[in-house]
C-alpha positions as CSV (number, residue, x, y, z in Angstrom):
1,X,17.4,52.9,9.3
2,X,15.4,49.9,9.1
3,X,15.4,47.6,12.5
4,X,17.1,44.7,12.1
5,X,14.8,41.3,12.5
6,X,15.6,38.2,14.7
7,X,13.7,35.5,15.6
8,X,12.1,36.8,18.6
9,X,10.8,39.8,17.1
10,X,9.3,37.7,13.7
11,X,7.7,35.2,16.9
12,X,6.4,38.4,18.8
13,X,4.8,40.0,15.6
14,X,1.3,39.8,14.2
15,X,1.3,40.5,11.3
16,X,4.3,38.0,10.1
17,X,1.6,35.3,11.7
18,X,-1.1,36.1,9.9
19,X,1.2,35.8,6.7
20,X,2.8,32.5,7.7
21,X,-0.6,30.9,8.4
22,X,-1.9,32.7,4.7
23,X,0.3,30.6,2.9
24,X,0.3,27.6,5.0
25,X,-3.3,27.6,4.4
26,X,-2.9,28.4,0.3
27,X,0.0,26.6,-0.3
28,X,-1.8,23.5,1.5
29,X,-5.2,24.3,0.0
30,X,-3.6,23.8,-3.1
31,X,-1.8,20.7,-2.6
32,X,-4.5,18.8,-1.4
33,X,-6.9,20.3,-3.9
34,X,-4.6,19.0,-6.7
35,X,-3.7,15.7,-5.0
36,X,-7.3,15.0,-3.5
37,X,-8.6,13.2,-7.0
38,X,-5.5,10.9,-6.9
39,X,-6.1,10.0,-3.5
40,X,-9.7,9.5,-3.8
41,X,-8.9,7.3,-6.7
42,X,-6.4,4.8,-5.0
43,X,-8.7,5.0,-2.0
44,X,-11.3,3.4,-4.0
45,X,-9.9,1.3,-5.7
46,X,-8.1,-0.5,-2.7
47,X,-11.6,-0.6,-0.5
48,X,-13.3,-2.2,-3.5
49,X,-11.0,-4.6,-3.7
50,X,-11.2,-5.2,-0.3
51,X,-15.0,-5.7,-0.6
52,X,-14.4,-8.2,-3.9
53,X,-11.9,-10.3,-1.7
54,X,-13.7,-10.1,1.5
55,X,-14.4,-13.8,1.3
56,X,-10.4,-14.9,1.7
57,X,-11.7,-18.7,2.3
58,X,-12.6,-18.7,-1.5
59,X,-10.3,-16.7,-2.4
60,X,-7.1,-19.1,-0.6
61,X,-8.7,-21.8,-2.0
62,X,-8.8,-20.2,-5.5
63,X,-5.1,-19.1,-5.1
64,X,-3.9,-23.1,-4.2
65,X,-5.8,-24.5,-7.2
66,X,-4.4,-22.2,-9.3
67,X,-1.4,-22.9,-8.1
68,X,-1.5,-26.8,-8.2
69,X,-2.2,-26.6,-11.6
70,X,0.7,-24.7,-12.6
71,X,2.7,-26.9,-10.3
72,X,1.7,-30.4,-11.6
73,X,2.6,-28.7,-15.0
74,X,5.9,-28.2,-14.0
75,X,7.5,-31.1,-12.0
76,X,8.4,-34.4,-12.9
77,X,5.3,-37.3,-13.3
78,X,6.7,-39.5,-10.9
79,X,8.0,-38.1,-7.3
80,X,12.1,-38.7,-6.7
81,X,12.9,-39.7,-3.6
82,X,14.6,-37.4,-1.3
83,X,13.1,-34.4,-3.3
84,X,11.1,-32.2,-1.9
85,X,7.5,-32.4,-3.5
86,X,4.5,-30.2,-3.3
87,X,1.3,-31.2,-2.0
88,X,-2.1,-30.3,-2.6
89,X,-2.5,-29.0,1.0
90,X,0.3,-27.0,0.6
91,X,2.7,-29.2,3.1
92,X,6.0,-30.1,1.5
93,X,6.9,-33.7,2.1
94,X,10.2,-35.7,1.1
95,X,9.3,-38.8,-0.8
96,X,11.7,-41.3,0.6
C-alpha cells in the first residue's frame, strides 16, 4: 500500500522541496523573462519623460498659457458680473 501524505510529511520531505522550489524558480524565470521587455519598456519611457519634464517651472508655465488661450476662446468678451471668471494667474475672481 502506498502511505498516505499530509501536510506534515510533504513539509518534512526533501525531495518535495527541491521540486516546489524547481518550479517556483521555472515558472518565475519564465514570467519575468517574458514580461522583462515590457517592463523595461514602460520603465523607460516614464524616466525619460521625467528627464524631458524635469524643468516643471517651464513646463507650469507652458500648461497655463496653453490654457489661457483656449479659455479666452471660449468665454464671453466682456466679464458678467457675479460670474465667476478666470484669470491669467489662475485665481478665480467674481466680477461684481
Amino acid at each position: 500500500m502506498f502511505e498516505q501524505e499530509t501536510f506534515m510529511s510533504l513539509l518534512r520531505d526533501r525531495a518535495h522541496w527541491e521540486f516546489e522550489l524547481f518550479l517556483m524558480a521555472l515558472f518565475d524565470g519564465l514570467i519575468g523573462a517574458l514580461l522583462w521587455p515590457f517592463v523595461r519598456k514602460h520603465w523607460r519611457h516614464h524616466v525619460w519623460r521625467d528627464v524631458r519634464d524635469f524643468d516643471h517651472a517651464a513646463l507650469n508655465a507652458a500648461v497655463a498659457a496653453q490654457m489661457s488661450q483656449e479659455f479666452v476662446k471660449r468665454t464671453d468678451p466682456e466679464p458678467r458680473p457675479g460670474v465667476w471668471h478666470w484669470t491669467p494667474e489662475g485665481e478665480n475672481n467674481v466680477q461684481n
